[in-house]
KOLPA-970510 format. One line per field, with one value per residue (C-alpha): x, y, z. Coordinates in pm, whole numbers. Layout:
<recs>
px: X;... $
py: Y;... $
pz: Z;... $
</recs>
This chain:
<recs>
px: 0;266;459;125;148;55;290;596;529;590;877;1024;955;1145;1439;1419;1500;1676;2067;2236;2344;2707;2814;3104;3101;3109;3100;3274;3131;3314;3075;3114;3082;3224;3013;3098;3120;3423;3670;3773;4141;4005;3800;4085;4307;4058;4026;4415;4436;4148;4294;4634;4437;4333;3895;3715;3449;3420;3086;3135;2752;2766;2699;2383;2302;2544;2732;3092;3303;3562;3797;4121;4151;4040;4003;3727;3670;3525;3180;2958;2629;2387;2064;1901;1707;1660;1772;2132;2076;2015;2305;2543;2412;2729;2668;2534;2160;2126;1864;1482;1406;1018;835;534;328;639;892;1148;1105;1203;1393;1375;1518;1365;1641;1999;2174;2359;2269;2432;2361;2624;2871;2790;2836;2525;2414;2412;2084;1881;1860;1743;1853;1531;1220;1184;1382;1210;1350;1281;1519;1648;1732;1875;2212;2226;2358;2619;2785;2874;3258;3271;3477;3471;3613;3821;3990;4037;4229;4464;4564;4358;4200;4297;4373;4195;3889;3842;4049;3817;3499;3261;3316;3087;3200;2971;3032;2805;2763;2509;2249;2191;2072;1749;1630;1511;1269;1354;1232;1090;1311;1655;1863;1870;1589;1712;1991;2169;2137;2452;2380;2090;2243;2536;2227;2068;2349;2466;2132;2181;2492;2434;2087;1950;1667;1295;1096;709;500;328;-17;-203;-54;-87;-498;-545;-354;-585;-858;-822;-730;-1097;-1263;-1105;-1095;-1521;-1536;-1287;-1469;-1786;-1590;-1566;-1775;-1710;-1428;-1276;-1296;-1138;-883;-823;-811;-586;-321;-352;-248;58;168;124;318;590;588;647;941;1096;1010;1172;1497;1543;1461;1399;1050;781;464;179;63;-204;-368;-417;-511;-825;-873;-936;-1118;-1334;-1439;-1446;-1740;-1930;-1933;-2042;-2357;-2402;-2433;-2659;-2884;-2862;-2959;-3236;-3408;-3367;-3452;-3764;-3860;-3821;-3987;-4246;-4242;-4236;-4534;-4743;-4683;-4709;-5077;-5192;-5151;-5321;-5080;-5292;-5093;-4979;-5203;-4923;-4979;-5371;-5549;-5868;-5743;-6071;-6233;-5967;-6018;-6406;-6385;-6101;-6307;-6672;-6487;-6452;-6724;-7068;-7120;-7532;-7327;-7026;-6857;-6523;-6390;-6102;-5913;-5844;-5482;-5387;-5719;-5916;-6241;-6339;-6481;-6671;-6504;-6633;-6991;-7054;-7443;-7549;-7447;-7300;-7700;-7746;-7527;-7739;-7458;-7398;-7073;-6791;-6497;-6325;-6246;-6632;-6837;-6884;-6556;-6348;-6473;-6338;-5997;-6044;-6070;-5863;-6070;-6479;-6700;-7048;-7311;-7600;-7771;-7779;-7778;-7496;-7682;-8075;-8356;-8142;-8314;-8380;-8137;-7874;-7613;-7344;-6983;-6770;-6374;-6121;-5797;-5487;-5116;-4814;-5039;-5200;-5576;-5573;-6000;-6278;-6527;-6855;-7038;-7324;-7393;-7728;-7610;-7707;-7783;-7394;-7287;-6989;-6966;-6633;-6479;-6645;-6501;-6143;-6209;-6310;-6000;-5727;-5863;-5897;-5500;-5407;-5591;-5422;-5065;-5125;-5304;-5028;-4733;-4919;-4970;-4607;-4556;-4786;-4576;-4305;-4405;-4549;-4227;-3992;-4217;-4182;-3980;-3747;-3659;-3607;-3367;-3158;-3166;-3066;-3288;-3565;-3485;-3492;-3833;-3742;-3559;-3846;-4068;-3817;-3803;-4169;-4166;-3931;-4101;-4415;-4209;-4056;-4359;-4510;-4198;-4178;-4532;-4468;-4146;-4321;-4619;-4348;-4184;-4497;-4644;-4786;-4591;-4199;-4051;-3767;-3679;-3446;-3319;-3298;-2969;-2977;-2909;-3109;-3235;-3431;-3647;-3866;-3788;-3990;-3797;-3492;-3588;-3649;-3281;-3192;-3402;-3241;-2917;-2957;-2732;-2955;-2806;-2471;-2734;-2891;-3262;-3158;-2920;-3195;-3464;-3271;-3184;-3535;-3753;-3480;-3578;-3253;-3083;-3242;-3584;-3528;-3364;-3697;-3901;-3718;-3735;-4129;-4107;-3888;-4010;-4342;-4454;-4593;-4637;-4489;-4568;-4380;-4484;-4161;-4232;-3873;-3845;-3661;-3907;-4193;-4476;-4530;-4531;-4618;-4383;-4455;-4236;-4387;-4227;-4251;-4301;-4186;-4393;-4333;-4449;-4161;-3916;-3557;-3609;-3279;-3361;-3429;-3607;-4025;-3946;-3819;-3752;-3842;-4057;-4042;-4329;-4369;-4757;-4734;-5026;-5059;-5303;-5520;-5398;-5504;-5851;-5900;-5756;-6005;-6300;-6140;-6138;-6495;-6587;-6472;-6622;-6955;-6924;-6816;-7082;-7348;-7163;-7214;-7583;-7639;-7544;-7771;-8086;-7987;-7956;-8284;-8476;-8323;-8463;-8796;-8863;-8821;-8968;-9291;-9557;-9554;-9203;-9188;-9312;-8958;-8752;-8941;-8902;-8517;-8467;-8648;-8375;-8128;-8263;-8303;-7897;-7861;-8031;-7895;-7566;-7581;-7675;-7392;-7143;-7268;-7283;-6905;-6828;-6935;-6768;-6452;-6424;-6322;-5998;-6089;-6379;-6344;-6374;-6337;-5982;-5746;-5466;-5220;-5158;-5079;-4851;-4662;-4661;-4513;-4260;-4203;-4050;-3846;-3689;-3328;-3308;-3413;-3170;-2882;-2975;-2953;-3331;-3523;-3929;-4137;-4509;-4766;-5144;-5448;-5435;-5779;-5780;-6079;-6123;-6086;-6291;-6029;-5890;-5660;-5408;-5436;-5369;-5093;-4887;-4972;-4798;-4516;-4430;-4486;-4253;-3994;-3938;-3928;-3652;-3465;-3468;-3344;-3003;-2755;-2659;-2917;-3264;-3569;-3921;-4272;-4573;-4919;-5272;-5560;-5936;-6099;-6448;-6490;-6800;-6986;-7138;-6832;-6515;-6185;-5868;-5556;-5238;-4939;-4564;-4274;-3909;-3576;-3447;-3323;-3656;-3673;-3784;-4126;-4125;-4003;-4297;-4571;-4382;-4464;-4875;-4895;-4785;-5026;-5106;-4909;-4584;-4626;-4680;-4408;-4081;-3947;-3957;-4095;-4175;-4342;-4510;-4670;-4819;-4978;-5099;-5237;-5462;-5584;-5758;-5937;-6242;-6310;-6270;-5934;-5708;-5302;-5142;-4759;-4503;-4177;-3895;-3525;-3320;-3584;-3740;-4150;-4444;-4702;-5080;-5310;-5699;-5848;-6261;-6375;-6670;-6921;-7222;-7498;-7418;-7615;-7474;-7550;-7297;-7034;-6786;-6785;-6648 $
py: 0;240;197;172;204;610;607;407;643;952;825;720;1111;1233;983;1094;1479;1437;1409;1064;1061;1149;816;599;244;-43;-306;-425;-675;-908;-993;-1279;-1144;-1460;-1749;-2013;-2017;-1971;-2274;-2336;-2221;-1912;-1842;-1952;-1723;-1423;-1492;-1470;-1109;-990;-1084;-958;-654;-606;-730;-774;-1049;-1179;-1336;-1607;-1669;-1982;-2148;-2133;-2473;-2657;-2598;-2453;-2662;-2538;-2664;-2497;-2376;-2044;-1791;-1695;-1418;-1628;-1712;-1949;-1822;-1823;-1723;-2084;-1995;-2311;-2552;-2420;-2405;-2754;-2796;-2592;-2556;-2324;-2097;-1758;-1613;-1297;-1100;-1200;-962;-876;-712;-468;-419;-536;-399;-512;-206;-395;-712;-867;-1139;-1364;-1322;-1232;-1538;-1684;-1403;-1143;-932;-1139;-976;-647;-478;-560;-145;-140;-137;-121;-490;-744;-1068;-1224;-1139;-1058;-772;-559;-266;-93;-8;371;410;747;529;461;113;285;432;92;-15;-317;-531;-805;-1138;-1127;-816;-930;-1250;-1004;-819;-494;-499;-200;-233;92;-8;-364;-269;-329;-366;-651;-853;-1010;-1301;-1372;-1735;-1795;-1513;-1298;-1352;-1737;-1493;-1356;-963;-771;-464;-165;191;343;642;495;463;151;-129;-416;-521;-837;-1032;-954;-539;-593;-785;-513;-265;-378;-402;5;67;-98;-6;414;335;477;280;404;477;486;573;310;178;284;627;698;580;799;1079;1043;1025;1348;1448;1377;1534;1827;1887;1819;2102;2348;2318;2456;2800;2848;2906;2714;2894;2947;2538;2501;2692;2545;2192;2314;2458;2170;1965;2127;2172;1812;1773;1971;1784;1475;1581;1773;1439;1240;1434;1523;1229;865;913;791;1065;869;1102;871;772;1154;1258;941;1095;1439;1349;1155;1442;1702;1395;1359;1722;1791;1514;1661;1987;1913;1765;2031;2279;2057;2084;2472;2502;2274;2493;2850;2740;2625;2956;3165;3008;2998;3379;3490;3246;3474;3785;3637;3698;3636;3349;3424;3387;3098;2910;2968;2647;2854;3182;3213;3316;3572;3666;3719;3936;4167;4207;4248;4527;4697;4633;4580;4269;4094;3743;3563;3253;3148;2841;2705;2431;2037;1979;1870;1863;2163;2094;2345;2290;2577;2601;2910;3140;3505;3582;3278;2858;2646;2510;2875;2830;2724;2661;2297;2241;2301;2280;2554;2473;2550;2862;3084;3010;2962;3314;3489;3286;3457;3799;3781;4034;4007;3897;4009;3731;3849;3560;3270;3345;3182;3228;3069;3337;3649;4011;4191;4460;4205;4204;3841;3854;3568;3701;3455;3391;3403;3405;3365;3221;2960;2942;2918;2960;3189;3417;3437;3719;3964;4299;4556;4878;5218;5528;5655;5291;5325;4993;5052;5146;4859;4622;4770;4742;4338;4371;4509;4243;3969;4030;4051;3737;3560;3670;3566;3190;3143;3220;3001;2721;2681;2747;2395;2254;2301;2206;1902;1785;1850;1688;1363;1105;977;1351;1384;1104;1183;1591;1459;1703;1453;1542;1917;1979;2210;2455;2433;2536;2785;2953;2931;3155;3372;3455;3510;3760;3911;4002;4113;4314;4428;4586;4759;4888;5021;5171;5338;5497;5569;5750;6090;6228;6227;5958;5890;5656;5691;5488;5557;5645;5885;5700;5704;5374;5407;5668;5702;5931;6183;6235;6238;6514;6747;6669;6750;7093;7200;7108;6853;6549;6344;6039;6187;6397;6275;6325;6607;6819;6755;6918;7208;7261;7251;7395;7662;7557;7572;7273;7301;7295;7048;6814;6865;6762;6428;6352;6367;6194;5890;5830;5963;5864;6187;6350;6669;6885;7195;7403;7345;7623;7745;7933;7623;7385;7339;7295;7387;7068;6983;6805;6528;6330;6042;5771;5401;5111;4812;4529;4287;3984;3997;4231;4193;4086;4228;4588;4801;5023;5020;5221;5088;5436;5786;5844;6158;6250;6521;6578;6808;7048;7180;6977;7093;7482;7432;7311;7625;7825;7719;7726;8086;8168;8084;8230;8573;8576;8475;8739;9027;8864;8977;9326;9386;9261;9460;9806;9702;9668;9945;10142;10003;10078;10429;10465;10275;10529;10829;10706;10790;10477;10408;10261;10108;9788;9755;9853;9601;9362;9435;9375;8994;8945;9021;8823;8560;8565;8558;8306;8102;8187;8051;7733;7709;7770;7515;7265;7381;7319;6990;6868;7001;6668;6511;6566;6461;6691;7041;7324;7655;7739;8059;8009;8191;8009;7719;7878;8037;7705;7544;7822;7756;7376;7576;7784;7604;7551;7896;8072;7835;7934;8314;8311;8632;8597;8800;8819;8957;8857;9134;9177;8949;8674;8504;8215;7884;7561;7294;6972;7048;6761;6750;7090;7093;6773;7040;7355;7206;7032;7342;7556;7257;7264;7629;7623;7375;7534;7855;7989;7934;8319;8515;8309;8508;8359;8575;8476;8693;8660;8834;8726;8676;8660;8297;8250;8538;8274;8151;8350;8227;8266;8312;8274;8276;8138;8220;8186;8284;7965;7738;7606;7323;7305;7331;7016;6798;7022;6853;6494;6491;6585;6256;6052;5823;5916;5583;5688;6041;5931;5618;5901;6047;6451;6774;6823;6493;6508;6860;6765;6431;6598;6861;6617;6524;6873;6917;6685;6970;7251;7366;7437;7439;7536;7558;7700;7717;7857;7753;7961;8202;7904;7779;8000;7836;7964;7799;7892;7785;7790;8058;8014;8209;8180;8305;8143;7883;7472;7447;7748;7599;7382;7055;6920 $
pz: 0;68;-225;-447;-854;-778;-522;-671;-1032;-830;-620;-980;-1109;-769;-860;-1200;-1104;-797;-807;-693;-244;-165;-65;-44;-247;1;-278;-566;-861;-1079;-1349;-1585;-1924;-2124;-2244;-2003;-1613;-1428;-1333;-1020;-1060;-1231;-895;-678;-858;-826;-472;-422;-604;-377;-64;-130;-242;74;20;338;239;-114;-213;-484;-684;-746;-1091;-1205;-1278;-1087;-745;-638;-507;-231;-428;-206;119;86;398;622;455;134;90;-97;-196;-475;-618;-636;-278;-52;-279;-255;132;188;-56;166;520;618;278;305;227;-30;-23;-164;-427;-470;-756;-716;-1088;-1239;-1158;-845;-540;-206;-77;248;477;712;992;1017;1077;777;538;388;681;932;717;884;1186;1434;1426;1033;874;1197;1178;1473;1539;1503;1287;889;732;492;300;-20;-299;-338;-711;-648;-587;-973;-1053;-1261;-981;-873;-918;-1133;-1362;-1592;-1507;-1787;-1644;-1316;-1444;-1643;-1303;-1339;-980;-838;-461;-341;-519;-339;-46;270;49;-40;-363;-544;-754;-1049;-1188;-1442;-1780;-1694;-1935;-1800;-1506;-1453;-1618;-1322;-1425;-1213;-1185;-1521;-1482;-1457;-1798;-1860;-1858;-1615;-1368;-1350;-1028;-884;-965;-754;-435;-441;-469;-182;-32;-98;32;424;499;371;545;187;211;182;464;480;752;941;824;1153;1161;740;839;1111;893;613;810;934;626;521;817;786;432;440;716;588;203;318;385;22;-275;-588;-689;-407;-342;-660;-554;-197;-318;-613;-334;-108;-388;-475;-134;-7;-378;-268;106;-82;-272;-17;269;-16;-73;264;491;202;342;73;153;90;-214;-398;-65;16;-382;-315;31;-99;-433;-187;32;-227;-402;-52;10;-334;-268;91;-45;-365;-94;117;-139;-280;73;73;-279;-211;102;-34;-389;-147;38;-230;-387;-130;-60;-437;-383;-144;-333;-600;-861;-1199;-1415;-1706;-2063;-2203;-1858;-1847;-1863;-2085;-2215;-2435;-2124;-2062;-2391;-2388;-2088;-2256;-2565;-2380;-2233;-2534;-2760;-2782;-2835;-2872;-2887;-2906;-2984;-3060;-3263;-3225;-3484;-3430;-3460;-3777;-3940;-4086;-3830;-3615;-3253;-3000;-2725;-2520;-2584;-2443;-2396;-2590;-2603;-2853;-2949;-3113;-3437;-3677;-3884;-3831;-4109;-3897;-4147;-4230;-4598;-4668;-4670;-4471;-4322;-4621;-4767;-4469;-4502;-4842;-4770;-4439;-4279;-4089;-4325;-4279;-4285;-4500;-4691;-4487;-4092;-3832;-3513;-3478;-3365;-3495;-3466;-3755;-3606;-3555;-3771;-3811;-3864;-3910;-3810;-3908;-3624;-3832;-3764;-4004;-4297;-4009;-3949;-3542;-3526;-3547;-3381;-3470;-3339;-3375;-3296;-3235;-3423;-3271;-3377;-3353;-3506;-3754;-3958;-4102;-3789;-3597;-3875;-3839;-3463;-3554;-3733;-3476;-3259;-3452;-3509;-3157;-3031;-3342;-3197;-2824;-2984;-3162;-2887;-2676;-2907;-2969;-2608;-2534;-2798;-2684;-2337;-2432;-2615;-2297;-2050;-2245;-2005;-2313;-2350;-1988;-1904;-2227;-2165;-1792;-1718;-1530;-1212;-1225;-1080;-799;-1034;-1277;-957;-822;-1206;-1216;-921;-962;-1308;-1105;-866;-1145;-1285;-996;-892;-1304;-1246;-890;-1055;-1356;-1106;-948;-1227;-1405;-1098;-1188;-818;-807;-544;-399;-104;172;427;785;801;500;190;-119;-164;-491;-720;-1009;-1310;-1251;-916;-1176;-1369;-1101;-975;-1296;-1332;-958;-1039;-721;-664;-365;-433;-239;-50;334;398;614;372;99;295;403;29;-90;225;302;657;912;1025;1393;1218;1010;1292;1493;1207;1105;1500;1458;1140;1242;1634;1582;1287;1107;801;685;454;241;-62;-313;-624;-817;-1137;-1255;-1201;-1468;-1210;-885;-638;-262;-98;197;325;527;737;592;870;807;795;1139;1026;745;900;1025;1379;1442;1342;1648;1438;1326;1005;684;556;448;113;22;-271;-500;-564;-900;-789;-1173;-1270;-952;-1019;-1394;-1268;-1054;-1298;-1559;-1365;-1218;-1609;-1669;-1345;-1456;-1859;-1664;-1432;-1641;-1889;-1620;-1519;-1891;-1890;-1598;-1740;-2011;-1842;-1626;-1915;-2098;-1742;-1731;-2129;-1995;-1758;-1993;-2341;-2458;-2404;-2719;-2699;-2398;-2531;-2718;-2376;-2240;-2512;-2508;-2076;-2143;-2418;-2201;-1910;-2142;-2283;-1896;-1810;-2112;-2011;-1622;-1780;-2007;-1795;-1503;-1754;-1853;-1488;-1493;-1770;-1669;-1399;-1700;-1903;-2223;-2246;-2442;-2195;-2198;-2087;-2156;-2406;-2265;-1997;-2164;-2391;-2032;-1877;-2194;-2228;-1873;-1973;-2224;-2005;-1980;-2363;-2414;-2177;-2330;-2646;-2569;-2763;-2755;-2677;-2822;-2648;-2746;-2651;-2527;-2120;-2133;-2371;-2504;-2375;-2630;-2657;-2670;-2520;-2278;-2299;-2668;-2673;-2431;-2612;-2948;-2752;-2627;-2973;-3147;-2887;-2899;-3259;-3280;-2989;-3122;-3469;-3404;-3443;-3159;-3176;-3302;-3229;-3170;-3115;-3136;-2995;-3092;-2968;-3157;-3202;-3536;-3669;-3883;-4085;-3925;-3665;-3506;-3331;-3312;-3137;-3352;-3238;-3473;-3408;-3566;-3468;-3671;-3750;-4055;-4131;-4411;-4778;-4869;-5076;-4748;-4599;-4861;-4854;-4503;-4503;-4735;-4451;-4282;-3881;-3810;-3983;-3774;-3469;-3531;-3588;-3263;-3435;-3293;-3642;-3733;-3389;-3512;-3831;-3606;-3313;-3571;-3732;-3384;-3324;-3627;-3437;-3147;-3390;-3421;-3692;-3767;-4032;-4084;-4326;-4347;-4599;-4552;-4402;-4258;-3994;-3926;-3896;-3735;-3732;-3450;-3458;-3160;-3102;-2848;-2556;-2649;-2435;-2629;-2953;-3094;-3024;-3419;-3494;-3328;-3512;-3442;-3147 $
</recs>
């Protein structure tokens, strides 16, 4: 086990680089490298040279296939021995015992001895080689003596008088009698040069290696088990310190150092590190804490995938339309929403087949189509496949018991050339009932039901064909429900979180979040662009410093206030108005408390943070403006009405009775406009609760608040306004937001058209009469500018409102929004020569109380 194939290859790779021991030859080998063995006078004479020569024990191998005789009286010093094991024993009971030479995966790595007696190891001193008396003798080969660094010579040599006293004198000879290739190969260390040793190289080997005491040393078995044991324990413990690179990395270094501890134990001390045990020991742990941990994570995955369902369940987070089990109910509901439907059904296809089956009704069942042929490659559903558009049922009816106001349409469900279904519905017309822009209604619909039917038919597909179990166990991806779960819910989160994020952003009040201790935790954009507008960096800003820089307040003040707001909970409230902001806005700043049942339990504070909210109050001012507005006209309206029937009383008093009839006649007509006009303008105030009505409203405020926005671009610009409107306006008929988006396109073009150094913008108000019924408000703007040609001008009015509203240009954005007016009565025109910039005419319809509803334009 010690010296183990892993083991025994790296010792060989240590030999391989290590330089040979410093040591001091205590052998000497003769080796036979004739064809025949030795004679006795040939070995008597060798033994004669290396006694005179000084040899302290010469070891004579005998011949390999028969013995040695002691064929003269040779010293004490001369012994018989052999490689022939027991045999030659009981042969020779006084010869000596060589070593036993053992292999391990082929190749020879250790020799032993049973005892000392009668072996090679008599020879030696009692305190060489560690050796007892009694008991078997074990040690392994060290290759770093290299078998080349042994003194020999050939037989041959030695009978020719060429041993050399100082290398035999007091050393061990060995005498080989037979050649050596009657002897056995033995395989050594891969490393070394050459393949195989001779017997007698290996004994003198051995040999080197007991009396240097270069032998290899291993640590016990019970001590290299309870090392690797430990080993194991501690590298399962220490690896759950470190994520997956940084185990990488830990079992990377422990492997090169216990490397470099085996090379240095090996160099230093012939101490044989056991290397491959410890690799197995690691690879071990690192594979059981890999399995400890995939079950580990499996129960936490499984617990918060559990968790997180259950608490996405209880907010009743809808699912979404590819998951829905019937999105044709989904479907009905969205549509019923937006038209008026008498009844509907819708078809749906059989896979691979050109069938159609009903599959959900609105208002009515399946038993009221009276058309029974449900194949889609016949009439009346093949002639809307046809067309590609509703086709309105006139001949033959779909539905049983129809009205004779009812009115059938058949609406194919198409998607990339694919007929998905139908729906078959009908519909009571009204008086205000538009059939080509219900059938391009029928239309827009039909085209967005066809997209989502599609997406989630290939979504089922697809579904279907990864939940097979074949496709599971080959993807090895059958036992992945958990993540599947986990991803299901964190798509459900995401979502939800998606939405609150968007709700955020899109709210119509500017946010932004702090923490408790000061730090901006997160804001919308709206909160953004007033930073930008007051040059304001909160994000490097506390909740204190920002509310001294916006209230003006002093720090004291301000310090008392957060107190209330943090430990008591309250809401504050400050006006915030600048000449750099576009609106005027109220800010609060209210405490957020955190909710318990989820909270850190560890927090000692109730509060998550500090919102504070920018309400823009412009909307509300431009309500009470307006109704301000139409509070005045009605008032000065009856100042005027006043002095008129104080002035027709005054002539009433003093005409002659035969014209008092008409002074009479004239103070009803007046009453009358009076009355007439009290009703008009409380039914003006109660349209104005909703913004998509057209209400009186005066023009010039718009343009001021829209110049307002303009303000930076305009100072940066160095552009000179030009104003010029009567000190009490008319006031206009219009849509306010549509009107708005108009003004600030209009003033945003003109800015960004003018010259950078000498840009001048006018602005003019005046009233004009239109058709001798109607009045109108005219305003005109112009700027100095560069203006574009007139034939780009005319390429643009033949755009469609799609391709207008689709480019992201002040300009195109004009010519759109200018279409959009026309239907409350207002008019734009615009011109424009290059090089001398836009002039832009708006005619806006006035309030006029005592006009007629049928003079007005329409609206």
């Amino acid at each position: 086990m010690p010296l183990g194939i892993f083991n025994a290859k790296l010792t060989d790779t240590f030999l391989y680089v290590s330089r040979a021991p410093d040591f001091t030859p205590q052998t000497f080998t003769i080796k036979n490298t004739g064809t025949a063995d030795l004679t006795d006078s040939e070995i008597n004479a060798l033994v004669r040279q290396l006694n005179a020569a000084g040899t302290r024990e010469i070891l004579i191998l005998d011949s390999y296939f028969k013995g040695t005789t002691r064929a003269y009286d040779w010293p004490d010093n001369v012994h018989i021995t052999s490689s022939r094991g027991q045999d030659f024993l009981s042969e020779y009971p006084d010869s000596l015992r060589l070593f036993e030479l053992e292999s391990s995966n082929g190749n020879y790595r250790s020799f032993s001895l049973e005892q000392r007696d009668q072996t090679v190891l008599s020879l030696l001193p009692k305190n060489v080689g560690n050796a007892e008396n009694q008991g078997p003798y074990e040690r392994y080969f060290n290759f770093a003596i290299r078998p080349n660094l042994l003194p020999n010579i050939t037989a041959q040599q030695a009978l020719d008088g060429d041993i050399i006293r100082s290398l035999v004198a007091d050393k061990i000879v060995f005498i080989q009698v037979s050649p050596s290739k009657r002897y056995e190969r033995f395989y050594v260390a891969d490393s070394l040069d050459q393949d195989y040793l001779t017997y007698v190289e290996m004994q003198a080997l051995a040999l080197e290696t007991v009396v240097h005491d270069l032998d290899l040393k291993t640590i016990p078995l019970p001590l290299t088990a309870a090392g690797l044991l430990c080993a194991y324990f501690a590298a399962f413990f220490l690896l759950q310190l470190f994520n997956t690179n940084g185990i990488l990395l830990f079992e990377g270094s422990l492997l090169v150092v216990s490397l470099l501890l085996s090379y240095l134990l090996f160099v230093g001390f012939q101490l044989v590190f056991p290397f491959g045990e410890f690799f197995l020991t690691q690879l071990a742990a690192l594979l059981q804490f890999l399995m400890s941990e995939r079950r580990r994570e499996a129960k936490i995955l499984s617990s918060r995938t559990a968790k997180l369902q259950s608490r996405l369940n209880q907010r009743m987070l809808p699912g979404s339309f590819l998951q829905t089990e019937d999105p044709w109910k989904n479907l009905h509901v969205f549509i019923d929403q937006h038209l008026h439907m008498r009844r509907s059904i819708l078809l749906d296809r059989v896979a691979d087949d050109h069938r159609l089956v009903a599959i959900h009704s609105l208002n009515c069942t399946v038993d009221d189509i009276e058309e029974r042929r449900r194949d889609y490659q016949r009439t009346p559903y093949s002639e809307a496949i046809r067309k590609q558009r509703p086709l309105r049922i006139e001949n033959k009816h779909y539905f049983k018991d129809t009205t004779a106001d009812e009115i059938e349409y058949i609406v194919p469900l198409m998607f990339a050339g694919d007929v998905l279904g139908f729906w078959a519905l009908t519909v009571e017309p009204e008086e205000s009932w538009n059939e080509a822009v219900f059938e391009q209604n029928l239309i827009s619909f039909s085209r967005e039901l066809s997209e989502l039917l599609y997406h989630r038919s290939k979504f089922i597909e697809w579904n279907t064909r990864e939940n097979r179990f074949l496709r599971k166990v080959v993807n090895l991806n059958y036992a992945v429900n958990e993540h599947r779960q986990l991803d299901s819910a964190i798509e459900l989160l995401e979502r939800r979180l998606g939405l609150l994020q968007n709700v955020f952003s899109r709210n119509s009040s500017a946010l932004v979040l702090y923490n408790l201790f000061g730090q901006v935790l997160t804001s919308n954009r709206k909160m953004d662009a007033i930073a930008n507008q007051l040059d304001l960096k909160f994000f490097t800003m506390s909740a204190h410093d920002l509310l001294v820089h916006l209230t003006g307040e002093k720090s004291a003040k301000i310090k008392k206030l957060m107190l209330q707001i943090t430990l008591h909970h309250r809401t504050v409230e400050w006006r915030i108005s600048s000449p750099k902001l576009e609106s005027d806005y109220i800010l609060r700043v209210l405490p957020i408390e955190r909710q318990h049942e989820r909270g850190d339990k560890t927090s000692p504070f109730l509060l998550a943070g500090i919102l504070f909210e920018f309400v823009d109050v412009h909307s509300v001012q431009q309500i009470v403006e307006g109704k301000r507005e139409l509070h005045r006209y009605y008032f000065d309206m009856l100042e005027a009405d006043f002095k008129a029937i104080r002035k027709a009383t005054k002539q009433l008093s003093e005409a002659p009775d035969q014209n008092k009839l008409e002074h009479i006649d004239t103070i009803h007509s007046i009453l009358d406009k009076t009355a007439k006009l009290s009703g008009t303008v409380e039914r003006m105030l109660d349209l104005h609760e909703h913004s998509n009505e057209v209400f009186p409203v005066n023009p010039v405020h718009l343009i001021s608040t829209s110049l307002r926005k303009q303000s930076n671009a305009i100072e940066q610009k160095a552009i000179e306004l030009n104003l010029n409107w009567p000190e009490i306006p008319a006031l206009a008929m219009v849509a306010v937001e549509q009107l708005k988006q108009l003004v600030d396109a209009m003033l945003m073009l003109l800015v960004k058209d003018c010259e950078s150094t000498d840009g001048e913008i006018a602005i003019s108000m005046n009233s004009c009469s239109y058709d001798d019924q109607c009045r109108r408000v005219e305003i005109q703007f112009s700027n100095k500018g560069y203006g574009v040609p007139q034939e780009r001008l005319d390429s643009l009015h033949q755009l469609s409102n799609v391709e207008l509203f689709s480019e992201r240009n002040e300009l195109f954005t004009v010519l759109y929004l200018s279409r959009q007016i026309t239907d409350w009565g207002a008019e734009l025109t615009v011109e424009t020569h290059l090089g001398e910039g836009f002039q832009l005419t708006l005619r806006l319809p006035t309030f006029e109380a005592d006009i007629h509803e049928s003079e007005r334009p329409a609206q």
